[in-house]
The first five atom37 places (N, CA, C, CB, O) and aatype in JSON, in Angstrom:
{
  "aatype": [20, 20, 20, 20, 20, 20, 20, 20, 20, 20, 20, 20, 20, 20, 20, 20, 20, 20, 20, 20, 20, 20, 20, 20, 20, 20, 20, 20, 20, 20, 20, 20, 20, 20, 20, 20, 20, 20, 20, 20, 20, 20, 20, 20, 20, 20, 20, 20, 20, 20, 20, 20, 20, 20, 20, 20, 20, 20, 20, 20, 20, 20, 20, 20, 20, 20, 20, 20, 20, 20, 20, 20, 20, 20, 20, 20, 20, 20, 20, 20, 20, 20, 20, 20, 20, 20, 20, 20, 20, 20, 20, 20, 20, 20, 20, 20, 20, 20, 20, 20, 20, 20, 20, 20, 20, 20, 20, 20, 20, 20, 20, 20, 20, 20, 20, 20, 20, 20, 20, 20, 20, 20, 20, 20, 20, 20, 20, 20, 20],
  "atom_mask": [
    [1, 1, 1, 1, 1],
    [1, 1, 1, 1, 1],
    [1, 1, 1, 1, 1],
    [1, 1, 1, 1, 1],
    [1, 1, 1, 1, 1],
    [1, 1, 1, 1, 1],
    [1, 1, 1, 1, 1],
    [1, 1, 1, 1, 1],
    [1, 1, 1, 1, 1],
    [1, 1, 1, 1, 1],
    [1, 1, 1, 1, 1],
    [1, 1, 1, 1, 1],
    [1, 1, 1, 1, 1],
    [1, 1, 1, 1, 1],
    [1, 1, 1, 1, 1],
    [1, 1, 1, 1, 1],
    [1, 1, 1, 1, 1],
    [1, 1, 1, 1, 1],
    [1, 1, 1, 1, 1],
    [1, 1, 1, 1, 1],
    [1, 1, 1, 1, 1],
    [1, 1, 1, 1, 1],
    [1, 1, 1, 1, 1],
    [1, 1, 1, 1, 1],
    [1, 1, 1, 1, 1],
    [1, 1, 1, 1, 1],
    [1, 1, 1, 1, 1],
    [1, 1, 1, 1, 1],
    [1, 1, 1, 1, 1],
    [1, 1, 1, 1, 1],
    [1, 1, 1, 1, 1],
    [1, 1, 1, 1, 1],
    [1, 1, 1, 1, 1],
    [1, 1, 1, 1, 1],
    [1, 1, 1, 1, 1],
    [1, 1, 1, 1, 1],
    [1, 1, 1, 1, 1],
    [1, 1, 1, 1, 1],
    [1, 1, 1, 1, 1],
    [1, 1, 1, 1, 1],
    [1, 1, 1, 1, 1],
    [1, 1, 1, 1, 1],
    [1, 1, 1, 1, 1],
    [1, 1, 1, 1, 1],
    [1, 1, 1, 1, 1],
    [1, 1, 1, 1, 1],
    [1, 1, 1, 1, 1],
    [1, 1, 1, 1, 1],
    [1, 1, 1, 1, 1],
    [1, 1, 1, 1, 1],
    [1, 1, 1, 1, 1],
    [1, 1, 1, 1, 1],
    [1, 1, 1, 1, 1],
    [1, 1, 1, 1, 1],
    [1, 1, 1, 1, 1],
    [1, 1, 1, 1, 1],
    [1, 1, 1, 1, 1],
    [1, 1, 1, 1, 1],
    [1, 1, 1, 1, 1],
    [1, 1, 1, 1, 1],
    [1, 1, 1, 1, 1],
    [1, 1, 1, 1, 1],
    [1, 1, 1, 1, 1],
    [1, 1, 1, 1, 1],
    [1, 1, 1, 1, 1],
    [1, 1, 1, 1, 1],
    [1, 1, 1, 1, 1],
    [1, 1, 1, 1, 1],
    [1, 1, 1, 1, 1],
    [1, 1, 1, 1, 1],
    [1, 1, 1, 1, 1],
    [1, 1, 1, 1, 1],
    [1, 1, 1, 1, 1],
    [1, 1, 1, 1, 1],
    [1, 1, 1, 1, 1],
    [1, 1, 1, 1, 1],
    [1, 1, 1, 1, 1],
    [1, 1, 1, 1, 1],
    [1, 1, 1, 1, 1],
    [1, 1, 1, 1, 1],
    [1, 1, 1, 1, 1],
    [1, 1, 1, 1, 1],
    [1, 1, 1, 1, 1],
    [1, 1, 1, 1, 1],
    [1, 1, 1, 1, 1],
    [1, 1, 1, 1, 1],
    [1, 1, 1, 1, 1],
    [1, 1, 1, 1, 1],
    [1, 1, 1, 1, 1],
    [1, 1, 1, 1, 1],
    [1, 1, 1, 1, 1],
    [1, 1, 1, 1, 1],
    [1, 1, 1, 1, 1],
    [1, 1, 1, 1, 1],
    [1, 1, 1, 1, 1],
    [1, 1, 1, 1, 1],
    [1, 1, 1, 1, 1],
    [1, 1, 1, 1, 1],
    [1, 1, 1, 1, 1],
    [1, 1, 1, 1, 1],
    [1, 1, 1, 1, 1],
    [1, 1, 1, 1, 1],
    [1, 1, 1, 1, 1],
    [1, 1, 1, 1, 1],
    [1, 1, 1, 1, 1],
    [1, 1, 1, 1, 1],
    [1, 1, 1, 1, 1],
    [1, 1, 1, 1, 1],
    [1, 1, 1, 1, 1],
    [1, 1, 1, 1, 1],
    [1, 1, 1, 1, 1],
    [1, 1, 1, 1, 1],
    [1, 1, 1, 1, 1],
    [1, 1, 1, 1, 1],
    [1, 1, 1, 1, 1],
    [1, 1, 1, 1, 1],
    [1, 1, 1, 1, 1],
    [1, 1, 1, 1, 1],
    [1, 1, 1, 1, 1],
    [1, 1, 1, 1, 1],
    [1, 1, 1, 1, 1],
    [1, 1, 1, 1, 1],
    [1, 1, 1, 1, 1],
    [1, 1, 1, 1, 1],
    [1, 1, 1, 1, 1],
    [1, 1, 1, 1, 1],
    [1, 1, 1, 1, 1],
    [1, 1, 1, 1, 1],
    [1, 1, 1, 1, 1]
  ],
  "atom_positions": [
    [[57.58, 34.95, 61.34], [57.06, 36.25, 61.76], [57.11, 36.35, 63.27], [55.61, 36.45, 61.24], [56.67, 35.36, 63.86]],
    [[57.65, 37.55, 64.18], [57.86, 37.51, 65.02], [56.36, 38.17, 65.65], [59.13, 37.94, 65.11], [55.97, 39.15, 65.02]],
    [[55.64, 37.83, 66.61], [54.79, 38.25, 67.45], [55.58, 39.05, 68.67], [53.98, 37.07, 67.86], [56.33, 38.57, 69.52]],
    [[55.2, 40.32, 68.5], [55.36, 41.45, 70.12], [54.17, 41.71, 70.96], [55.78, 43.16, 69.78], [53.02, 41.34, 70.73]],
    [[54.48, 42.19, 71.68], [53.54, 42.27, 73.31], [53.32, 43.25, 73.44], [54.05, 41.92, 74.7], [54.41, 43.76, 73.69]],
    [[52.55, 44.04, 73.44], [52.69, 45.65, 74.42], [52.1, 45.21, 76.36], [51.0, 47.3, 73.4], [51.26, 44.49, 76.9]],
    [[53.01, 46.01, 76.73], [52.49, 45.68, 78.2], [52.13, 47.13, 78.78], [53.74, 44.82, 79.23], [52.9, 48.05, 79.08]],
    [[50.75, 47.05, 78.82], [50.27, 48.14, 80.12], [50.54, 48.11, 81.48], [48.96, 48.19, 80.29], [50.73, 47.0, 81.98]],
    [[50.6, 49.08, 82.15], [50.37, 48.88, 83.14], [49.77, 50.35, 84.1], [51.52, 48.17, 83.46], [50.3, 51.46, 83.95]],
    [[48.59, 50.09, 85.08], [47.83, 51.07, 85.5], [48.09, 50.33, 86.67], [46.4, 51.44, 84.91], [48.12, 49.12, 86.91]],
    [[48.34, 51.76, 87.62], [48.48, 52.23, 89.14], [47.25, 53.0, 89.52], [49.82, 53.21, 89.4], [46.9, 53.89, 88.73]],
    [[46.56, 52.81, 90.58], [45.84, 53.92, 91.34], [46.1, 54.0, 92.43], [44.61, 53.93, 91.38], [46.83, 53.21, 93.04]],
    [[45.4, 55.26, 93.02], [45.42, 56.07, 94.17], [47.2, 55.74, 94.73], [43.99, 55.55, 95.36], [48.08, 56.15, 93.98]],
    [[47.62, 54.99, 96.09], [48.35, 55.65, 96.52], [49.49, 53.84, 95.96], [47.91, 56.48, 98.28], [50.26, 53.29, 96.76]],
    [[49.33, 53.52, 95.05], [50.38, 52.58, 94.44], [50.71, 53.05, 93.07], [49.88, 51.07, 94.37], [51.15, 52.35, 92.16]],
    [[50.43, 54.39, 93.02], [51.29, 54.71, 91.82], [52.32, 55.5, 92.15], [50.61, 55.35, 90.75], [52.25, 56.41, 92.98]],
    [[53.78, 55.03, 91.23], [54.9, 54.88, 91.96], [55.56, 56.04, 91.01], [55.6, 53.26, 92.07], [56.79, 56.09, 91.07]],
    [[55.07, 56.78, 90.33], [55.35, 57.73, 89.63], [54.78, 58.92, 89.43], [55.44, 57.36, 88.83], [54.19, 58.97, 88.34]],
    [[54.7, 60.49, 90.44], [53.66, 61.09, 90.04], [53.83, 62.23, 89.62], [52.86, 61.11, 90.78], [53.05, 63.1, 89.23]],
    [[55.38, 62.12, 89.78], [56.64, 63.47, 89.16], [57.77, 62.85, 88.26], [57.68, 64.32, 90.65], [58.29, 61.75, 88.42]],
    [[57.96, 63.51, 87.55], [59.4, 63.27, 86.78], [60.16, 62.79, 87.92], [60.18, 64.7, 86.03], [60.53, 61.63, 88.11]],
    [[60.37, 64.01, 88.82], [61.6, 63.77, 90.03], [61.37, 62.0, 90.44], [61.22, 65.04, 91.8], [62.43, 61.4, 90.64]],
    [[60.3, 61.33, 90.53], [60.0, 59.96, 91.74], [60.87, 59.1, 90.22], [57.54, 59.3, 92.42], [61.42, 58.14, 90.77]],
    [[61.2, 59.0, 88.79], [61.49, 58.23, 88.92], [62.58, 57.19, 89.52], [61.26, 58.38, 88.35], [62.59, 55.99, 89.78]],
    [[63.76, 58.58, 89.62], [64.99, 57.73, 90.64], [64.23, 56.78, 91.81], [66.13, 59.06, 91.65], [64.67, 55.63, 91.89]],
    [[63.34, 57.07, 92.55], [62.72, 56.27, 93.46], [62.33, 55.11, 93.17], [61.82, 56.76, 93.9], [62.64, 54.17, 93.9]],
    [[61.48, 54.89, 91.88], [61.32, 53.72, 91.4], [61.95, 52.7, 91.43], [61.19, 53.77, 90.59], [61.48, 51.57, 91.36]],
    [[63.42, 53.09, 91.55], [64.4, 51.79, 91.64], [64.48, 51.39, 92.92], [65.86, 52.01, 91.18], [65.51, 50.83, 93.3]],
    [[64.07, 51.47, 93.26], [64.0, 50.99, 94.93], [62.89, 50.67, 95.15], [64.31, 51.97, 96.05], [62.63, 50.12, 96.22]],
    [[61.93, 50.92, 94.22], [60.4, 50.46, 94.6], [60.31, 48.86, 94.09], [59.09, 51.55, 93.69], [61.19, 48.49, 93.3]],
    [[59.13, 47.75, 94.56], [58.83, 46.88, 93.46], [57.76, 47.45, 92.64], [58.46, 45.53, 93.92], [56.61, 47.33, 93.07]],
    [[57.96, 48.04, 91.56], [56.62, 48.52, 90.48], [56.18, 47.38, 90.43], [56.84, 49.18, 88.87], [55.05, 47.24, 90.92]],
    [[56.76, 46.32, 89.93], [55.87, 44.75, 89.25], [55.23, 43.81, 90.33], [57.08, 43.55, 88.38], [55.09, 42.59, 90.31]],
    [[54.96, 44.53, 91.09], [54.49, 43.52, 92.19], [53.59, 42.71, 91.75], [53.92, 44.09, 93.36], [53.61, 41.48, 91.88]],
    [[52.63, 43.47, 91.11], [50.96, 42.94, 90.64], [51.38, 42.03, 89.27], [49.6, 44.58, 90.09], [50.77, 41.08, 88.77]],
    [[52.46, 42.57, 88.91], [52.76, 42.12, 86.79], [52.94, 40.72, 87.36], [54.7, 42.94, 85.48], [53.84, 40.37, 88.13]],
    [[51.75, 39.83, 86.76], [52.46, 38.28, 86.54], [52.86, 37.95, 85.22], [51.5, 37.08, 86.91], [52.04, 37.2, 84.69]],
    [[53.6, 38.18, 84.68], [54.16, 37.72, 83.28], [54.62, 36.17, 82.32], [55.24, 38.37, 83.39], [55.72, 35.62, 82.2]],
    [[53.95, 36.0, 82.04], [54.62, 34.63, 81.14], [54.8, 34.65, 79.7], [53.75, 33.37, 81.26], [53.94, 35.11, 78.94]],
    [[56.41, 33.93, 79.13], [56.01, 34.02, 77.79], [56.23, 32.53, 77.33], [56.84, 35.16, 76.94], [57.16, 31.8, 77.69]],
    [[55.19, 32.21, 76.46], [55.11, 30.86, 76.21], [54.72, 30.33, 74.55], [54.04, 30.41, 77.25], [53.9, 31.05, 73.97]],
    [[55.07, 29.55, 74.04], [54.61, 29.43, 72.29], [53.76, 28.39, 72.4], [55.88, 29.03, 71.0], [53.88, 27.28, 72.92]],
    [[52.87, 28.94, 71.82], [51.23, 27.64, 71.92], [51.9, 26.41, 71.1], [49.26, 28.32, 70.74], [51.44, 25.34, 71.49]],
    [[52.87, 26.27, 70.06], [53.51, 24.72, 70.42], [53.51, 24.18, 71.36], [54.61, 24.48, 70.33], [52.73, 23.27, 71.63]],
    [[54.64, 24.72, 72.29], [55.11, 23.86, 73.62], [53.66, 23.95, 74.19], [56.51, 24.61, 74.77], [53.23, 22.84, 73.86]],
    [[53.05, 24.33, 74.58], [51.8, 24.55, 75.25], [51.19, 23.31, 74.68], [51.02, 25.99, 74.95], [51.08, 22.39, 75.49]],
    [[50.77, 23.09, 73.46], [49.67, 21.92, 72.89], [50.67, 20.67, 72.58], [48.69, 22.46, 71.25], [50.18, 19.83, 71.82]],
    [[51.71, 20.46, 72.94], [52.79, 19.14, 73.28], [52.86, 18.92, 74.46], [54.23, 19.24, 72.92], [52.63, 17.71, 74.52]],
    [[53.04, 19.33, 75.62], [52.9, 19.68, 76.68], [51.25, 19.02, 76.98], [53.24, 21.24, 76.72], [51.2, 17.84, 77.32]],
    [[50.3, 19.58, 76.89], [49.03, 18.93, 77.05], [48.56, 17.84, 76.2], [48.14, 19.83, 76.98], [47.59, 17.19, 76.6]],
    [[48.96, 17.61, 75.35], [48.87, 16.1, 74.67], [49.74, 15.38, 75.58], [49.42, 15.93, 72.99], [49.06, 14.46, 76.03]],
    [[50.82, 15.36, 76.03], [51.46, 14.44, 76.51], [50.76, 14.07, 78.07], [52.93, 14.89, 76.45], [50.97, 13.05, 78.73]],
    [[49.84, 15.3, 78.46], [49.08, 15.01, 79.58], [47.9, 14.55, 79.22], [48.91, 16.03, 80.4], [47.08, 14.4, 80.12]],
    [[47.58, 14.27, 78.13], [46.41, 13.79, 77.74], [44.98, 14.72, 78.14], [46.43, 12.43, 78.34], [44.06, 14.46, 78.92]],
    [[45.23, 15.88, 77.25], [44.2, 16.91, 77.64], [43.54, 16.97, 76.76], [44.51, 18.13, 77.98], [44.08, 16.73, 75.67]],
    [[42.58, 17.2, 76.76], [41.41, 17.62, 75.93], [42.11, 18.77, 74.4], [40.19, 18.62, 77.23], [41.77, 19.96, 74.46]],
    [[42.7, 18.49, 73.6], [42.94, 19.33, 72.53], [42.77, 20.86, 71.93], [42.52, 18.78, 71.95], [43.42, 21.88, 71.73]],
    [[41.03, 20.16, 71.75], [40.39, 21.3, 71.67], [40.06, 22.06, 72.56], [39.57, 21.18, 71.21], [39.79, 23.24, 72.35]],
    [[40.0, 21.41, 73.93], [40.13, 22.79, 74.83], [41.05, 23.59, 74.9], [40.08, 22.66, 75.97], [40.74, 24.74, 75.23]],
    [[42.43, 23.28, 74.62], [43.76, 24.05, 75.27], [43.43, 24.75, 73.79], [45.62, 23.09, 75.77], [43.07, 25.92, 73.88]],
    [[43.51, 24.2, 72.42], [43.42, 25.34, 71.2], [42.37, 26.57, 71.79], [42.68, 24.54, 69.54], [42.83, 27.71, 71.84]],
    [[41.14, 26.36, 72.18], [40.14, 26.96, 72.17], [40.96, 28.26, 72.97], [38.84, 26.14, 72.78], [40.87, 29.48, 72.84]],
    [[41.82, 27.37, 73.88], [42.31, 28.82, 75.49], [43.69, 29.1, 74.54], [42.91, 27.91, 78.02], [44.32, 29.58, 75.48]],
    [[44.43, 29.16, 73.67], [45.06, 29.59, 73.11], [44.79, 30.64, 72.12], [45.46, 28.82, 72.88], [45.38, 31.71, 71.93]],
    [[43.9, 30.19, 71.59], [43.37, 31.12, 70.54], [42.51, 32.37, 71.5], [42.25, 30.15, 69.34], [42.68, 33.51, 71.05]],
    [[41.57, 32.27, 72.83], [41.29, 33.33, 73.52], [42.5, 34.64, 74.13], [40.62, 32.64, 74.54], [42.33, 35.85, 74.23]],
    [[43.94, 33.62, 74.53], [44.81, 34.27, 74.71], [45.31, 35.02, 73.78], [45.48, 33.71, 75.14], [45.52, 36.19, 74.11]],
    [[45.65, 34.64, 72.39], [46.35, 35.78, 71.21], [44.87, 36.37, 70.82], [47.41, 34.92, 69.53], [45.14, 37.43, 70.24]],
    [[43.62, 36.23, 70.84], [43.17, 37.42, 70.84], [42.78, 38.17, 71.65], [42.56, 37.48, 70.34], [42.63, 39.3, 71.18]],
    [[42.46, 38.05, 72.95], [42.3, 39.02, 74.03], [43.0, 38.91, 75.32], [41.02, 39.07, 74.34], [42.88, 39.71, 76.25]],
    [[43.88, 37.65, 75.3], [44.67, 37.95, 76.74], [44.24, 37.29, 77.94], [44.59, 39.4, 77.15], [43.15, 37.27, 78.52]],
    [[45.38, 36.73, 78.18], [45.58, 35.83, 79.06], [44.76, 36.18, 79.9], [46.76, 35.64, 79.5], [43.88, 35.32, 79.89]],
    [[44.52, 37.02, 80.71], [43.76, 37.22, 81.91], [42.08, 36.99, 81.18], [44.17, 38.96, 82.7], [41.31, 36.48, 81.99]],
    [[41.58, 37.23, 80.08], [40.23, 36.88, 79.71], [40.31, 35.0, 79.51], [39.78, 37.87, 78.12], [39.46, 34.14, 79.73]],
    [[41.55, 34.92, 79.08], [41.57, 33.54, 78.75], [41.36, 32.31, 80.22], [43.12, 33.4, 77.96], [40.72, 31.29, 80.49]],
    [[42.24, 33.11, 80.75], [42.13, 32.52, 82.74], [40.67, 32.55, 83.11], [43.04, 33.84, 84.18], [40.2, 31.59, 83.72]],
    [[39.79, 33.71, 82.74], [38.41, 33.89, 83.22], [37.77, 32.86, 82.47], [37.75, 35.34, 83.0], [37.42, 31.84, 83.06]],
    [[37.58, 32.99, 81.28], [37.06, 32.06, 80.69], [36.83, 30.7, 81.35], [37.72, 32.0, 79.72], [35.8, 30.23, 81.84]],
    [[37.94, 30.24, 81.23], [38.47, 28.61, 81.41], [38.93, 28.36, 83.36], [40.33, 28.38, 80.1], [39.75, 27.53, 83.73]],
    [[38.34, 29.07, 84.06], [38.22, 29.05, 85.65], [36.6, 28.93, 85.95], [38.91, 30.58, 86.4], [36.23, 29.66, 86.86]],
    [[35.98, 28.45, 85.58], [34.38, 28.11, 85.64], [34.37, 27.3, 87.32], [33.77, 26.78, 84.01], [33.77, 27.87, 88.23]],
    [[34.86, 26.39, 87.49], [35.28, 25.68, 88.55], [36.17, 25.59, 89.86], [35.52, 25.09, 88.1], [36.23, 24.98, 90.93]],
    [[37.0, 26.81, 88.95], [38.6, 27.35, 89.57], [38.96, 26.14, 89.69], [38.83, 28.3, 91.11], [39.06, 25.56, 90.78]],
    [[39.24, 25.5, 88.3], [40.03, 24.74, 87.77], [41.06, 25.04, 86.81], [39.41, 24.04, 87.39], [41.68, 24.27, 86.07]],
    [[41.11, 26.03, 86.92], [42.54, 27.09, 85.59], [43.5, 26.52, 86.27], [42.86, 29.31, 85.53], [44.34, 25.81, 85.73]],
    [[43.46, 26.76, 87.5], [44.88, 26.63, 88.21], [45.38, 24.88, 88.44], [44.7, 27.49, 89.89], [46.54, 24.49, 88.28]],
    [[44.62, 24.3, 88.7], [44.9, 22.97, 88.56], [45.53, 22.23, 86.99], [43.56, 22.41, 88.96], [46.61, 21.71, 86.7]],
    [[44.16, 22.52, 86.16], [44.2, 22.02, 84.94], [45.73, 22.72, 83.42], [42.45, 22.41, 84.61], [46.67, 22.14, 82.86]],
    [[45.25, 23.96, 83.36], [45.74, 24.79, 82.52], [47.14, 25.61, 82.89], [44.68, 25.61, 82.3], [47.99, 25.88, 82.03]],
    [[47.25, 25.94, 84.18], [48.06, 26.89, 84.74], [49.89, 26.21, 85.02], [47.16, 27.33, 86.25], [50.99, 26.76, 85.14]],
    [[49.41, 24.82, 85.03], [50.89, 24.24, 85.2], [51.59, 23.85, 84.18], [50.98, 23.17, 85.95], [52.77, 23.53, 84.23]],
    [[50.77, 23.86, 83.02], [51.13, 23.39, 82.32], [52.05, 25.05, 80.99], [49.8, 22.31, 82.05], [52.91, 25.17, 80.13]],
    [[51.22, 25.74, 81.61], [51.77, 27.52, 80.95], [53.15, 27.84, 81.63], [50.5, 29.11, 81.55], [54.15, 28.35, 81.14]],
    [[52.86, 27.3, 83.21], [54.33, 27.44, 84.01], [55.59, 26.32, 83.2], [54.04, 26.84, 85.96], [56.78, 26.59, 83.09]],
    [[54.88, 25.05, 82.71], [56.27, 23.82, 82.65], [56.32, 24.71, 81.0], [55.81, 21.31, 82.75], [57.43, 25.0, 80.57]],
    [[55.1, 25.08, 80.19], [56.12, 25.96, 78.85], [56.68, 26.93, 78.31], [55.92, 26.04, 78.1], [57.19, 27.06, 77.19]],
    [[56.52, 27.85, 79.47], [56.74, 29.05, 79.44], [58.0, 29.35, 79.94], [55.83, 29.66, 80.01], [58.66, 28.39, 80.34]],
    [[58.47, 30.39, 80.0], [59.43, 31.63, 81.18], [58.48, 32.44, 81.57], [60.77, 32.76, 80.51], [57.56, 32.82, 80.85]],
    [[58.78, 32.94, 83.51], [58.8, 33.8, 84.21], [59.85, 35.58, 83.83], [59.16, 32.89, 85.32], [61.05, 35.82, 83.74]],
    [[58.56, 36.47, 83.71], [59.17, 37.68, 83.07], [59.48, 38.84, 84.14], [58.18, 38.23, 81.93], [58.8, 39.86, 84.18]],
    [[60.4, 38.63, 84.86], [60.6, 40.0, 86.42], [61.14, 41.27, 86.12], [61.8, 39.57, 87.74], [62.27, 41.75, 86.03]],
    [[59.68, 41.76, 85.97], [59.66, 43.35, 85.56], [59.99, 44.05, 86.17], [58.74, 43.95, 85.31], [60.24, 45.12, 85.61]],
    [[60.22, 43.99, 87.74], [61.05, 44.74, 88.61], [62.06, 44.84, 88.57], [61.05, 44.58, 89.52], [62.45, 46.01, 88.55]],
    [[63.25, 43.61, 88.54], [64.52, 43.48, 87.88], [64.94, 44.14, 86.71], [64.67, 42.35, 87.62], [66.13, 44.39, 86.53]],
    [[63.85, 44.53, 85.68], [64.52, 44.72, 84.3], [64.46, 46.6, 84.82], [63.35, 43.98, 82.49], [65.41, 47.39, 84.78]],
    [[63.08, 46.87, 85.27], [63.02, 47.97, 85.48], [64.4, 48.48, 86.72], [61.5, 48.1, 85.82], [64.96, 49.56, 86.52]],
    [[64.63, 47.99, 87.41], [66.15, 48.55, 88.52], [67.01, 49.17, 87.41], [67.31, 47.0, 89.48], [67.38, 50.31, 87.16]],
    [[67.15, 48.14, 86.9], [68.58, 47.87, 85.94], [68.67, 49.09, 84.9], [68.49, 46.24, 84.93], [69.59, 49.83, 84.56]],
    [[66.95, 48.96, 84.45], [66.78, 50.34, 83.42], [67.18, 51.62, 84.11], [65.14, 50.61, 82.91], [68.27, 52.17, 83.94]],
    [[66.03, 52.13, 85.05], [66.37, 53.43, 85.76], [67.66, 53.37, 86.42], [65.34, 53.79, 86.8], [68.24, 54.44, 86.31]],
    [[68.45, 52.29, 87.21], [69.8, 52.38, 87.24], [71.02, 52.78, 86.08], [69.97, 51.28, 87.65], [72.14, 53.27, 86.25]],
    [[70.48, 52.45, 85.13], [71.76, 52.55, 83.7], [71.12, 54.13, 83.04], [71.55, 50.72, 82.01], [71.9, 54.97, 82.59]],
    [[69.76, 54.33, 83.07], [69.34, 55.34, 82.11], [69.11, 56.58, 83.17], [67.91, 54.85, 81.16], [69.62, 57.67, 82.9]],
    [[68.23, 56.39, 84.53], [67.83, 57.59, 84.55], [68.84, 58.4, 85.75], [66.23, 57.55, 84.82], [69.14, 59.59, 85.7]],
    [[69.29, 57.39, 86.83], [69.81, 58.16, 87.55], [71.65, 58.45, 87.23], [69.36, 57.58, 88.87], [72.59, 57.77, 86.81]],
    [[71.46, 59.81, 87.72], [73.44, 60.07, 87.76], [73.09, 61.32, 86.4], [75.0, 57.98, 87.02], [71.96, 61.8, 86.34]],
    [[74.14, 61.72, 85.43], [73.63, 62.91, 84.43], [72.98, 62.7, 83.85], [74.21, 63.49, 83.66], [73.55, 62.41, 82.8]],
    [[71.42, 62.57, 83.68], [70.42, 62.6, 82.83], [69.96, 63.42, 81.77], [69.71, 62.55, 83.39], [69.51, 64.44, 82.3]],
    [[69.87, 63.48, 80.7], [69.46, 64.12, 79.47], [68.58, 63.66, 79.2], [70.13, 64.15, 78.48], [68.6, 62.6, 78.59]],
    [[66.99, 64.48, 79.68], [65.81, 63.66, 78.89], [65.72, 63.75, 77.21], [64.36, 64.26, 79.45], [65.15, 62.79, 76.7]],
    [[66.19, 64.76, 76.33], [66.33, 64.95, 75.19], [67.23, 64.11, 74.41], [66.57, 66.05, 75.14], [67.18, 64.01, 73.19]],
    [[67.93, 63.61, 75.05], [68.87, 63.09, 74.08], [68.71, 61.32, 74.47], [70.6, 63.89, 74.34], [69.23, 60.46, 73.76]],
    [[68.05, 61.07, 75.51], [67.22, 59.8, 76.11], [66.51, 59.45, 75.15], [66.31, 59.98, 77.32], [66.63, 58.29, 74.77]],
    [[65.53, 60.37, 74.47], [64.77, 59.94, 74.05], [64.51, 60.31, 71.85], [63.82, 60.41, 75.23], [63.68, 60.03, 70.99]],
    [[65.97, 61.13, 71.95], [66.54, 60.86, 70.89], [66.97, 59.51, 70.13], [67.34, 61.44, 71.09], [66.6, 59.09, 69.03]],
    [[67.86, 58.98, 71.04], [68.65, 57.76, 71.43], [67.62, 56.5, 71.05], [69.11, 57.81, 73.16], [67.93, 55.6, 70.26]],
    [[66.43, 56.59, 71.7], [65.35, 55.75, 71.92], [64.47, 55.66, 70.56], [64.54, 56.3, 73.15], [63.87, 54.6, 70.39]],
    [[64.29, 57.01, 69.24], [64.0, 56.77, 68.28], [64.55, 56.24, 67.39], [63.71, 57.39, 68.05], [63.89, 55.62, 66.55]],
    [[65.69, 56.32, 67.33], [67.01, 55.85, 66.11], [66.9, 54.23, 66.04], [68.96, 56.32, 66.73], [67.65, 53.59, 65.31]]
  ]
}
């Protein structure tokens, strides 16, 4: 069974990079993902990975299971009591994971889709099928 992601993302006041149809050509020139830290990682490699460091088990299950139900960033809060996430937990998400650069994917998108003859109707025709 495949697990998907939805990714939000909220801008305020003067870092939102979209506030007309017209700005999205601009976007490609912007970094939108500045703030997005992204990782994708399978709680296998994650709990092989910390056994082989000799970690506490049930802790890393405990921060796995906080992550698939509410997300990494509650899971980081959680388990930073000490601001020890980053020492303990955090290198080990970097050695099992991939790095996800949402700025890159986004260029590439608004480069191929939005700018040059644009059809928002048939964009988003295209996009239901």
């Amino acid at each position: 069974m495949k697990k998907f992601t939805r990714i939000e993302l909220r801008f305020f006041g003067k870092d939102v990079p979209i506030k007309t149809y017209a700005d999205y050509v601009t976007t490609a020139e912007k970094d939108v993902g500045r703030i997005i830290k992204a990782i994708f990682f399978s709680d296998a490699q994650v709990m092989k990975i910390a056994s082989s460091k000799r970690m506490s088990m049930e802790k890393i299950a405990t921060f796995l299971e906080i992550v698939n139900k509410e997300g990494l960033h509650y899971a980081r809060e959680a388990f930073n009591e000490n601001r020890n996430f980053y020492r303990t937990i955090e290198p080990i998400l970097k050695e099992a994971g991939k790095t996800f650069n949402f700025s890159a994917r986004w260029k590439r998108k608004v480069g191929e889709e939005i700018v040059g003859d644009f059809d928002i109707v048939s964009f988003f025709k295209r996009e239901e099928s």
